[in-house]
C-alpha positions in Angstrom: -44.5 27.0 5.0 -45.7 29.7 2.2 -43.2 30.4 -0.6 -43.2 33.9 0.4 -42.4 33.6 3.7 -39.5 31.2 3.0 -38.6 34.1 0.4 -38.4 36.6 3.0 -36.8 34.4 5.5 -33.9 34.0 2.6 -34.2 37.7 1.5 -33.8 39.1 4.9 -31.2 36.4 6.9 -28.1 38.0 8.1 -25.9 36.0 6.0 -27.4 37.2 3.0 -27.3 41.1 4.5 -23.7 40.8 4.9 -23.2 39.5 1.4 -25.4 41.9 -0.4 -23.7 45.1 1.2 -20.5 43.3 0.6 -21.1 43.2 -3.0 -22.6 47.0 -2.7 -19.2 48.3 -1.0 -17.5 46.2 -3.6 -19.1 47.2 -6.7 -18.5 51.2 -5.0 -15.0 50.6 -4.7 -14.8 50.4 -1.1 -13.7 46.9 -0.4 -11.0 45.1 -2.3 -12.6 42.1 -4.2 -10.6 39.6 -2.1 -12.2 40.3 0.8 -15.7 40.0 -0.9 -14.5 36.6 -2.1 -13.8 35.4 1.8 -17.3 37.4 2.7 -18.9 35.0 -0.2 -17.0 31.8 0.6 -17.9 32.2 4.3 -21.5 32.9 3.1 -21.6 29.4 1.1 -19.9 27.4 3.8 -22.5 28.8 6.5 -25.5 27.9 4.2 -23.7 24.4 3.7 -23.3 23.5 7.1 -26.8 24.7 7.9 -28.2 22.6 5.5 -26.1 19.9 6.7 -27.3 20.0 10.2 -31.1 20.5 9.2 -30.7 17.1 7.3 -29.4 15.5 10.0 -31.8 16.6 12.2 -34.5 15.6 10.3 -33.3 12.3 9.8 -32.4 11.7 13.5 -36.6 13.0 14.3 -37.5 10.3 11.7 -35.6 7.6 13.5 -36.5 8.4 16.3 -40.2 8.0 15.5 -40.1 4.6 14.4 -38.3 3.2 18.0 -41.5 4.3 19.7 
């Protein structure tokens, strides 16, 4: 996959919309900061697990290439 085209899949996911006009309606006053912290600690988490689950896919597709 091109660099720019993983950029843009980052740039534009949804998690990273919410989080960036979370931090817009924080900066603007019109969100308390502790909900921008749960918005941002949801964001991490989401992008953990993800990660997570690619991993383990990718390590169960490898197994299962070497039974065959």
């Amino acid at each position: 996959m091109k660099i720019s085209n993983r950029l843009m899949d980052i740039f534009f996911s949804r998690k990273f919309l919410a989080v960036a006009i979370a931090s817009v309606m924080c900066w603007f006053g019109k969100i308390e900061s502790q909900y921008w912290t749960i918005i941002a600690v949801a964001y991490i988490g989401a992008n953990l697990a993800d990660s997570k689950i690619k991993k383990k896919n990718m390590e169960g597709e490898s197994s299962d290439k070497s039974n065959l």
